[in-house]
PyMOL Python script that loads the backbone (N, CA, C, O; Angstrom):
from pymol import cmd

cmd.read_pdbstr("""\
ATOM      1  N   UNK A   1      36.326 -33.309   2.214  1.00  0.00           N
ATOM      2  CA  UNK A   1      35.641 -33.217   0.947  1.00  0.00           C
ATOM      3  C   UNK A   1      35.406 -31.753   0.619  1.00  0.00           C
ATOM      4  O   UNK A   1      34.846 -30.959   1.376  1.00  0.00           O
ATOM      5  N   UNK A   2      35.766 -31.546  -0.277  1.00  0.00           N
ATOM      6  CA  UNK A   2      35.517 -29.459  -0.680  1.00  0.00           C
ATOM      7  C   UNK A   2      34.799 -30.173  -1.934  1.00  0.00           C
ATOM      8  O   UNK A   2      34.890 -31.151  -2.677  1.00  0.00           O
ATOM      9  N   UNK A   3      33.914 -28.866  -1.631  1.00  0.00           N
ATOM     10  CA  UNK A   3      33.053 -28.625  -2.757  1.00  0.00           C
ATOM     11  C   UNK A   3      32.906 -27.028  -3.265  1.00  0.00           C
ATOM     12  O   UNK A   3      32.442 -26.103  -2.598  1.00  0.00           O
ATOM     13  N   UNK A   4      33.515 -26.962  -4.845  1.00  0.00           N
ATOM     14  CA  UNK A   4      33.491 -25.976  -5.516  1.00  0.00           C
ATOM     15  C   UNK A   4      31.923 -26.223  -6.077  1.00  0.00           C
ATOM     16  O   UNK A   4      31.193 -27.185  -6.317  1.00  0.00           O
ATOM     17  N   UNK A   5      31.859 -24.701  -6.139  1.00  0.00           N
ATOM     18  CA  UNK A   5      30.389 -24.348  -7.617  1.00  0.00           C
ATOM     19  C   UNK A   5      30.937 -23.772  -8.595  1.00  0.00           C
ATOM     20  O   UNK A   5      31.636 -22.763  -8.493  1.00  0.00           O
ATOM     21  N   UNK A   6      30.583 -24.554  -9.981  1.00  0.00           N
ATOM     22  CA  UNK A   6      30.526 -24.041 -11.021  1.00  0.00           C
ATOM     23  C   UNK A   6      30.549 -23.120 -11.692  1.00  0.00           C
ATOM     24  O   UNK A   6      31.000 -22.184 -11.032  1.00  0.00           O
ATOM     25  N   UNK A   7      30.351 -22.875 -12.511  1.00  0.00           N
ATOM     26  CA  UNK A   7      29.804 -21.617 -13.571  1.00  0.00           C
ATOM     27  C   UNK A   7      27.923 -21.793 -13.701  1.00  0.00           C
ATOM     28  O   UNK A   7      27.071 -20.949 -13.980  1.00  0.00           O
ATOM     29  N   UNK A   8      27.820 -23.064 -13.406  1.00  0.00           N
ATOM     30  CA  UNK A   8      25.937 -23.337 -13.630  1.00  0.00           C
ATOM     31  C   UNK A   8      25.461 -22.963 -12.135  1.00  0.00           C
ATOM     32  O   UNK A   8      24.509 -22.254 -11.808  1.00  0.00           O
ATOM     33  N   UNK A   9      26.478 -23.701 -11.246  1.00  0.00           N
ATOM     34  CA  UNK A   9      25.513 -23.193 -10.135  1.00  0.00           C
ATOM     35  C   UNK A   9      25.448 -21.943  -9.828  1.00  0.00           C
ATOM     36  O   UNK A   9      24.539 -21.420  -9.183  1.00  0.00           O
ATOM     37  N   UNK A  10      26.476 -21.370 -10.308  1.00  0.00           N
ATOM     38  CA  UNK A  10      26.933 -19.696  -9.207  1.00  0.00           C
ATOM     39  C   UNK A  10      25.511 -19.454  -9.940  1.00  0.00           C
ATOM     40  O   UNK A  10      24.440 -19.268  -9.362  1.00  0.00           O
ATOM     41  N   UNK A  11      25.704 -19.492 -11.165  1.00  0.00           N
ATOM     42  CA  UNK A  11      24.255 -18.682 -12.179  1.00  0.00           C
ATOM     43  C   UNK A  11      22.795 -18.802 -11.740  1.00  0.00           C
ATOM     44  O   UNK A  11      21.898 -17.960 -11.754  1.00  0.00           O
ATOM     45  N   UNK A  12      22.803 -20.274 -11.284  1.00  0.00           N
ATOM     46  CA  UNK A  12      21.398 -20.635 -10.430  1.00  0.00           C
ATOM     47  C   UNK A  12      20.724 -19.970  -9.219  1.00  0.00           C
ATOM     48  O   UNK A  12      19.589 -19.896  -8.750  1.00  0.00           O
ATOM     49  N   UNK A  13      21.959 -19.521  -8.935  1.00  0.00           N
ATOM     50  CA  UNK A  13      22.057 -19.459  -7.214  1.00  0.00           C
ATOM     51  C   UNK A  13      21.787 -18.077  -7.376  1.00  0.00           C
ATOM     52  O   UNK A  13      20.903 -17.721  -6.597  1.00  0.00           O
ATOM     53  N   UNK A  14      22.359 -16.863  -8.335  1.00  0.00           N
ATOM     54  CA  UNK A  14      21.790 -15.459  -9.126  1.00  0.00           C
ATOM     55  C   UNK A  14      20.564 -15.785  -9.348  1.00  0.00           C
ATOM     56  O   UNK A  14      19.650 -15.359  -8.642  1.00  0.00           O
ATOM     57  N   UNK A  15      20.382 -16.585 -10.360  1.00  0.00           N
ATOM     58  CA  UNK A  15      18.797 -16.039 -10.474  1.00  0.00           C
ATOM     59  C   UNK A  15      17.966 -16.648  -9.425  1.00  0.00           C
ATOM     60  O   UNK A  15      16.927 -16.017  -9.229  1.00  0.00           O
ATOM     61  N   UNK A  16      18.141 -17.790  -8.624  1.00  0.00           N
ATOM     62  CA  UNK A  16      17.352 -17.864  -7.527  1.00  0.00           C
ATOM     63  C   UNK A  16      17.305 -16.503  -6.368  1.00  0.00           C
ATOM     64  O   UNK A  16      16.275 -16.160  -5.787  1.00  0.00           O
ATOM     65  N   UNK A  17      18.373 -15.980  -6.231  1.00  0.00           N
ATOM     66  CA  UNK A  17      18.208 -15.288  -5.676  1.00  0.00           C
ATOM     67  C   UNK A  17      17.324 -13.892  -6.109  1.00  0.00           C
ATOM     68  O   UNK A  17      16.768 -13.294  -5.188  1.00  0.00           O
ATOM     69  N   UNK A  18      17.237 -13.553  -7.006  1.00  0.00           N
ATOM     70  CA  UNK A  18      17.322 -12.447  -7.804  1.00  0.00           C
ATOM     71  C   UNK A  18      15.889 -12.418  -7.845  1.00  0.00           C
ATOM     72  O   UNK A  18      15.293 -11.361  -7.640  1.00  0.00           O
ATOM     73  N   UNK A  19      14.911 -14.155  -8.246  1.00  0.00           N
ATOM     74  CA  UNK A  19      13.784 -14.225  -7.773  1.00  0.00           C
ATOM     75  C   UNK A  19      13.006 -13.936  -6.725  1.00  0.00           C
ATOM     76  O   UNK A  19      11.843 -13.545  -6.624  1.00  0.00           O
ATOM     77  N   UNK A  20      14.074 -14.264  -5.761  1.00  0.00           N
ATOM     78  CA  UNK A  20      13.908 -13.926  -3.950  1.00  0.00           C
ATOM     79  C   UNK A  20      12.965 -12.415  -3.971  1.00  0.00           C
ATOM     80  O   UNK A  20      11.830 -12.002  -3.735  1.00  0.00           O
ATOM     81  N   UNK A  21      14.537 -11.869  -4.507  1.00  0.00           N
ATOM     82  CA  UNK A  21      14.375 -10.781  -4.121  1.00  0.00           C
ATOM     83  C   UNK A  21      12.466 -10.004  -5.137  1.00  0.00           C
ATOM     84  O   UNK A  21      11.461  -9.491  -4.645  1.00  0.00           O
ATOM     85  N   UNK A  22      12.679 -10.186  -5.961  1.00  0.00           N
ATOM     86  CA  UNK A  22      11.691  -9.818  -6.842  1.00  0.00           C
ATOM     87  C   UNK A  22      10.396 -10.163  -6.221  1.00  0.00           C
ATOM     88  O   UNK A  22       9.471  -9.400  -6.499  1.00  0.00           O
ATOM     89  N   UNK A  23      10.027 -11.599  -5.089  1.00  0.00           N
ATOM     90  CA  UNK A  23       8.558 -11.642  -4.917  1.00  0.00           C
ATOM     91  C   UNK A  23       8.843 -11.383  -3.418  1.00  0.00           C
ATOM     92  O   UNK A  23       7.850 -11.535  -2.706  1.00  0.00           O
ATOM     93  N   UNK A  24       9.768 -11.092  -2.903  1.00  0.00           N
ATOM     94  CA  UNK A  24      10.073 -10.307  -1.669  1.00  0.00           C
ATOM     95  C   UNK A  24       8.923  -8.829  -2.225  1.00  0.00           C
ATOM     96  O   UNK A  24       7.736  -8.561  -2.040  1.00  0.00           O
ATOM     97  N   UNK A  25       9.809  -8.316  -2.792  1.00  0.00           N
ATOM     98  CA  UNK A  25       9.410  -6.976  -3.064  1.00  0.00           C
ATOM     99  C   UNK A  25       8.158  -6.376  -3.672  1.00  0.00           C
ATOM    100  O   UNK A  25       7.813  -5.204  -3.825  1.00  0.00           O
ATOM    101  N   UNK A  26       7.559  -7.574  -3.985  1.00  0.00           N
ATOM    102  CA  UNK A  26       6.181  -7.448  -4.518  1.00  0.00           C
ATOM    103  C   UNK A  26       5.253  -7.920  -3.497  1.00  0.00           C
ATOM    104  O   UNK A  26       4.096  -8.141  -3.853  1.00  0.00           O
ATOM    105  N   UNK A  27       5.650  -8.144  -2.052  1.00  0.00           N
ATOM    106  CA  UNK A  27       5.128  -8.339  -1.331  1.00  0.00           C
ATOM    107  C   UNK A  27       4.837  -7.120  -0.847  1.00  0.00           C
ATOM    108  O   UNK A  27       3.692  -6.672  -0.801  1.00  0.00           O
ATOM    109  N   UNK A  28       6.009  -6.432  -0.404  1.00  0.00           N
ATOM    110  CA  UNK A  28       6.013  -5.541   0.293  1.00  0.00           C
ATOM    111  C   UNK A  28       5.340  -4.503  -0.266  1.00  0.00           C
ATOM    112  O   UNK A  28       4.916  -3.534   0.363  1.00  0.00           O
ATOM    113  N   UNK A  29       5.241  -4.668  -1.336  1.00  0.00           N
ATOM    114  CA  UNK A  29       4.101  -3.595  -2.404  1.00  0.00           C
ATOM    115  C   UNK A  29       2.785  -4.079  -2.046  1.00  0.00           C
ATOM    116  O   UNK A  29       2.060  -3.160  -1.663  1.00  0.00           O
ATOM    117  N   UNK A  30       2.293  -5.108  -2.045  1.00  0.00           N
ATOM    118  CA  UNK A  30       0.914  -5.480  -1.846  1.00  0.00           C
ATOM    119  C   UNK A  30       0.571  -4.709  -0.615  1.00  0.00           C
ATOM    120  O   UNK A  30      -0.442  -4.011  -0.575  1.00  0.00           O
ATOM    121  N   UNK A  31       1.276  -4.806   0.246  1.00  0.00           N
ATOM    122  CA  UNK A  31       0.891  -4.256   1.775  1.00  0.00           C
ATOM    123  C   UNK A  31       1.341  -3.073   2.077  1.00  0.00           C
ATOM    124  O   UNK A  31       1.067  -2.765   3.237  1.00  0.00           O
ATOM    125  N   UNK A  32       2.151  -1.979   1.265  1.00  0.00           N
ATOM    126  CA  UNK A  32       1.703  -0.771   1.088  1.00  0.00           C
ATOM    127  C   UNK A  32       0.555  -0.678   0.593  1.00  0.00           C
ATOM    128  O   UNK A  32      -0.383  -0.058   1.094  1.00  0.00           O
ATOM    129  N   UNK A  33       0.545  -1.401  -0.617  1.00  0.00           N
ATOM    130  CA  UNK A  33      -0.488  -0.668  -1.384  1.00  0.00           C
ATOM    131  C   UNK A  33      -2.332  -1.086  -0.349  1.00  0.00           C
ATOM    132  O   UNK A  33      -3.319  -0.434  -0.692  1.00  0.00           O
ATOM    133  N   UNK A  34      -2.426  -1.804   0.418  1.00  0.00           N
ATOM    134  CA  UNK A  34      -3.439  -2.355   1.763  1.00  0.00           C
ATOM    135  C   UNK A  34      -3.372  -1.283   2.236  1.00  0.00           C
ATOM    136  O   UNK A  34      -4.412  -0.624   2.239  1.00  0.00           O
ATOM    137  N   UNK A  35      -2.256  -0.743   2.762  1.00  0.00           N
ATOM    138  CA  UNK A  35      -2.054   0.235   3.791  1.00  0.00           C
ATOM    139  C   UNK A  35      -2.809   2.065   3.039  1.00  0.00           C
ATOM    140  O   UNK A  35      -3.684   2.824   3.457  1.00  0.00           O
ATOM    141  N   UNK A  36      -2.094   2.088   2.087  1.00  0.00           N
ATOM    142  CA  UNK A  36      -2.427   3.235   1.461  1.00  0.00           C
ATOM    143  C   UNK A  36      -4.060   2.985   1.062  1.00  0.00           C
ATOM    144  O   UNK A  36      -4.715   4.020   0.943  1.00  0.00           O
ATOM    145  N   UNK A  37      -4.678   1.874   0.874  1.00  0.00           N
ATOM    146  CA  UNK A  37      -6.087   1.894   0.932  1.00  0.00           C
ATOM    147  C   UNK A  37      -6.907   2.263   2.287  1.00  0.00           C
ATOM    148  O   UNK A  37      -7.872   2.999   2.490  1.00  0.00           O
ATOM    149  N   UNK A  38      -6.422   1.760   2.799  1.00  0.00           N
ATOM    150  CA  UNK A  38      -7.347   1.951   4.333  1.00  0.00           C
ATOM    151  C   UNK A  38      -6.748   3.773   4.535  1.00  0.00           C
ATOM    152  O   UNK A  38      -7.565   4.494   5.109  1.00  0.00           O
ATOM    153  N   UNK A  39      -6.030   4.138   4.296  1.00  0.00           N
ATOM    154  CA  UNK A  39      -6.202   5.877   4.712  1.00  0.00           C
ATOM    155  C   UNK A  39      -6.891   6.193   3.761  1.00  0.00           C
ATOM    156  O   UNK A  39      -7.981   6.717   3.989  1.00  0.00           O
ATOM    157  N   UNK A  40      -6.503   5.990   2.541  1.00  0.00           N
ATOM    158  CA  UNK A  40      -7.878   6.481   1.662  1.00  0.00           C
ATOM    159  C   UNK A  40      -9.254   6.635   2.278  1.00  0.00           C
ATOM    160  O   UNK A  40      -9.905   7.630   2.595  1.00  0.00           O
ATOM    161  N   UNK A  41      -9.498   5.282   2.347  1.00  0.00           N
ATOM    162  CA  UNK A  41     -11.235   4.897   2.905  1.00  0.00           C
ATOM    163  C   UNK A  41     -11.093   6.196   4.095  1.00  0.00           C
ATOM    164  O   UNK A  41     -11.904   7.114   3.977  1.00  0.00           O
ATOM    165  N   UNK A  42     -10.097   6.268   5.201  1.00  0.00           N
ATOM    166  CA  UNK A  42     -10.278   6.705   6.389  1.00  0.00           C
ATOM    167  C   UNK A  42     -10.524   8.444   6.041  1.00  0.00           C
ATOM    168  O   UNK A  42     -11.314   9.106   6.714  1.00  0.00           O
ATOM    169  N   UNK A  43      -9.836   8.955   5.059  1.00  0.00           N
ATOM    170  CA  UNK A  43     -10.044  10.178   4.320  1.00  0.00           C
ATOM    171  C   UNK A  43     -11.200  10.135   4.041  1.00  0.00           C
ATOM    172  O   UNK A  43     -12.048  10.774   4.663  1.00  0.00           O
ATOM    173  N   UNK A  44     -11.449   9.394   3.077  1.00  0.00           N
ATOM    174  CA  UNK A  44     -13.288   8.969   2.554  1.00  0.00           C
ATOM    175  C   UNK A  44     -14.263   9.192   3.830  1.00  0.00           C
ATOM    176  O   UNK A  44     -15.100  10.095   3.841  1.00  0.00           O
ATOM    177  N   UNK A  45     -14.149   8.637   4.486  1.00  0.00           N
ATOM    178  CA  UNK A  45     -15.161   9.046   5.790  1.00  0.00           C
ATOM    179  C   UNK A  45     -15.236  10.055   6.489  1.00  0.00           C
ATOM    180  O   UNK A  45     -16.279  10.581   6.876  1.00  0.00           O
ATOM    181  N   UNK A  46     -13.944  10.465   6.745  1.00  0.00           N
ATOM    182  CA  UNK A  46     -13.360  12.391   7.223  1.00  0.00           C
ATOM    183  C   UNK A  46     -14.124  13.132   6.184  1.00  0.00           C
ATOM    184  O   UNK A  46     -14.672  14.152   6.599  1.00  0.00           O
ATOM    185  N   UNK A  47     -14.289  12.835   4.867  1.00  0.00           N
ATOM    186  CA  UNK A  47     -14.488  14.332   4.335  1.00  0.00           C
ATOM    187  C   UNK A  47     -16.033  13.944   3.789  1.00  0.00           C
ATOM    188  O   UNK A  47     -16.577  14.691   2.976  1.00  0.00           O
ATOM    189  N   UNK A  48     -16.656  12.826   4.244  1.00  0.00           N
ATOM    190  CA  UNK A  48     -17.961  12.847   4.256  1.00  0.00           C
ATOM    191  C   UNK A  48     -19.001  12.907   5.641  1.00  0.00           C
ATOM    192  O   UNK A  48     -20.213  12.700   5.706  1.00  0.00           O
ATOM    193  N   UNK A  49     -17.886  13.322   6.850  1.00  0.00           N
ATOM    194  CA  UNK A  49     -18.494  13.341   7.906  1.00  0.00           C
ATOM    195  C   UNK A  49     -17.905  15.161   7.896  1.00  0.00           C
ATOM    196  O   UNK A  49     -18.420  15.893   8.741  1.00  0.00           O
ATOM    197  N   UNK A  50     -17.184  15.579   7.233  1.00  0.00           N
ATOM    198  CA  UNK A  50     -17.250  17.169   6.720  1.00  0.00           C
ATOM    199  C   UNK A  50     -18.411  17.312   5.953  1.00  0.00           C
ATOM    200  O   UNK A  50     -19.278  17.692   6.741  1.00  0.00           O
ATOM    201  N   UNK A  51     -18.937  17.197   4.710  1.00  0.00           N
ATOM    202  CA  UNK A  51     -19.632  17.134   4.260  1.00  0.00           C
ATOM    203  C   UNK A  51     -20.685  17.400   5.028  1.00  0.00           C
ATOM    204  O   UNK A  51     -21.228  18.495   4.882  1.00  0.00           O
ATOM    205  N   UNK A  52     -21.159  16.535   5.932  1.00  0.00           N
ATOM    206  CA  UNK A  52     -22.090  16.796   6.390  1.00  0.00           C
ATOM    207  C   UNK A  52     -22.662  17.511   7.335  1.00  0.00           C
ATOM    208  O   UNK A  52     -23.864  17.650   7.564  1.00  0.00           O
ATOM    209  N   UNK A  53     -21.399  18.130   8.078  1.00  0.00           N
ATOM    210  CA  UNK A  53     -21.708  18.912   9.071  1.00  0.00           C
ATOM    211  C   UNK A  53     -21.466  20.575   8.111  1.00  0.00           C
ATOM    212  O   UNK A  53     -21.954  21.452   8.824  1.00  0.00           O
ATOM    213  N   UNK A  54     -21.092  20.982   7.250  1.00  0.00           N
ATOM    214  CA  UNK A  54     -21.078  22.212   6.449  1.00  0.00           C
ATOM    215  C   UNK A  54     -22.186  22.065   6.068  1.00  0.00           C
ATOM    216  O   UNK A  54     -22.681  23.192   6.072  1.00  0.00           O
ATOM    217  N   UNK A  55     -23.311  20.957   5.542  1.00  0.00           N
ATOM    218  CA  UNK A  55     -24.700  21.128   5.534  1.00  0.00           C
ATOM    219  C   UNK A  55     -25.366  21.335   6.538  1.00  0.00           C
ATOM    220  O   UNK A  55     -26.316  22.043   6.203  1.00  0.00           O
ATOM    221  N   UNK A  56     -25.396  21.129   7.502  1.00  0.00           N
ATOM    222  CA  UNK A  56     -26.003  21.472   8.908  1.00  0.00           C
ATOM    223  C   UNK A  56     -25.962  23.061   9.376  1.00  0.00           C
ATOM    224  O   UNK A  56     -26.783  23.713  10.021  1.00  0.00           O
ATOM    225  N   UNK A  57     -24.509  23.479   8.720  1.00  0.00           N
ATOM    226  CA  UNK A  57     -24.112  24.468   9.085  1.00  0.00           C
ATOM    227  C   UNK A  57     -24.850  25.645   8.329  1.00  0.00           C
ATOM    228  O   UNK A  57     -25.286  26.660   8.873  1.00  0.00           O
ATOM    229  N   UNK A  58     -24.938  25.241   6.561  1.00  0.00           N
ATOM    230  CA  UNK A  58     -25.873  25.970   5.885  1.00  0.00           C
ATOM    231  C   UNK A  58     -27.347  25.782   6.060  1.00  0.00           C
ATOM    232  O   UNK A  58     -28.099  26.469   5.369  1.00  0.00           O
ATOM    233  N   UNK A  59     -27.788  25.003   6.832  1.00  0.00           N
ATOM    234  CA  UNK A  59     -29.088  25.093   7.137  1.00  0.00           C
ATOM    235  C   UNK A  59     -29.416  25.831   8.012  1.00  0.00           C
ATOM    236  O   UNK A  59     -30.400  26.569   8.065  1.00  0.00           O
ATOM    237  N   UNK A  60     -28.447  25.636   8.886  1.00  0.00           N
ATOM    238  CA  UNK A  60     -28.507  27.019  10.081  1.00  0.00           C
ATOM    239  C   UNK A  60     -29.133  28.141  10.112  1.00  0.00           C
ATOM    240  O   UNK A  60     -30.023  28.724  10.731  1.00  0.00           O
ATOM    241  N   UNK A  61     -28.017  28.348   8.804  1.00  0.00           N
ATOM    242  CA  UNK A  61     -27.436  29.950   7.819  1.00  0.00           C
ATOM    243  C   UNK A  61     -28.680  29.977   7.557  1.00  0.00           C
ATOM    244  O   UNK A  61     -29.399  30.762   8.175  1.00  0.00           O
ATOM    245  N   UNK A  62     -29.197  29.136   6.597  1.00  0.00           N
ATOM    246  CA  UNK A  62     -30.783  30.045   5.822  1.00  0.00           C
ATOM    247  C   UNK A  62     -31.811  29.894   7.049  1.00  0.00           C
ATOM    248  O   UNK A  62     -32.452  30.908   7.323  1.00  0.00           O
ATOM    249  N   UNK A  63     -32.005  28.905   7.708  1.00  0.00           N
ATOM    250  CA  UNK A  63     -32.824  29.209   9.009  1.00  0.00           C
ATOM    251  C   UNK A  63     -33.390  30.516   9.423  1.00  0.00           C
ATOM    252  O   UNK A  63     -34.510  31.015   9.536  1.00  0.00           O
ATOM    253  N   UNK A  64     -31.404  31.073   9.713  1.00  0.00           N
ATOM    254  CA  UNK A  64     -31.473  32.207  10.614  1.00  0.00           C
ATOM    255  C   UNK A  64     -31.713  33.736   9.614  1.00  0.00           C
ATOM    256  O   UNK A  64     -31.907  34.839  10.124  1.00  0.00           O
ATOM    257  N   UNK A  65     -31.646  33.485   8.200  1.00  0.00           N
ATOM    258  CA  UNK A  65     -31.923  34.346   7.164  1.00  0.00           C
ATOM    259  C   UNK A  65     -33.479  34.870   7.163  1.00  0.00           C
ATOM    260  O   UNK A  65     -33.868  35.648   6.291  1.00  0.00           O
TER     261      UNK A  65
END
""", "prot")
cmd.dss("prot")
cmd.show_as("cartoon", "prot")
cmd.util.cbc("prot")
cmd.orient("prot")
């Protein structure tokens, strides 16, 4: 038994795929874009645990003034 595809299926079988690919790839965006949040935040905490020690540091400073 052979079985040919069409002109409808080949077309189906494109845009099914084509869909694939499209929420494939919007996946893989969601979880960059997760990923690129959490260094953010992790930056966010680095430069507020800077923050706070350059105040410590200027308190020093006028202390010792």
């Amino acid at each position: 038994m052979v079985s040919t595809f069409g002109v409808p299926e080949v077309t189906l079988s494109i845009i099914l795929g084509t869909l694939a690919a499209i929420v494939y790839s919007l996946r893989i965006l969601v979880l960059m874009d997760r990923r690129i949040e959490r260094i953010e935040e992790h930056i966010e905490k680095i430069a507020v645990k800077i923050v706070k020690e350059e105040l410590q540091i200027e308190k020093q400073l006028k202390k010792r003034r």
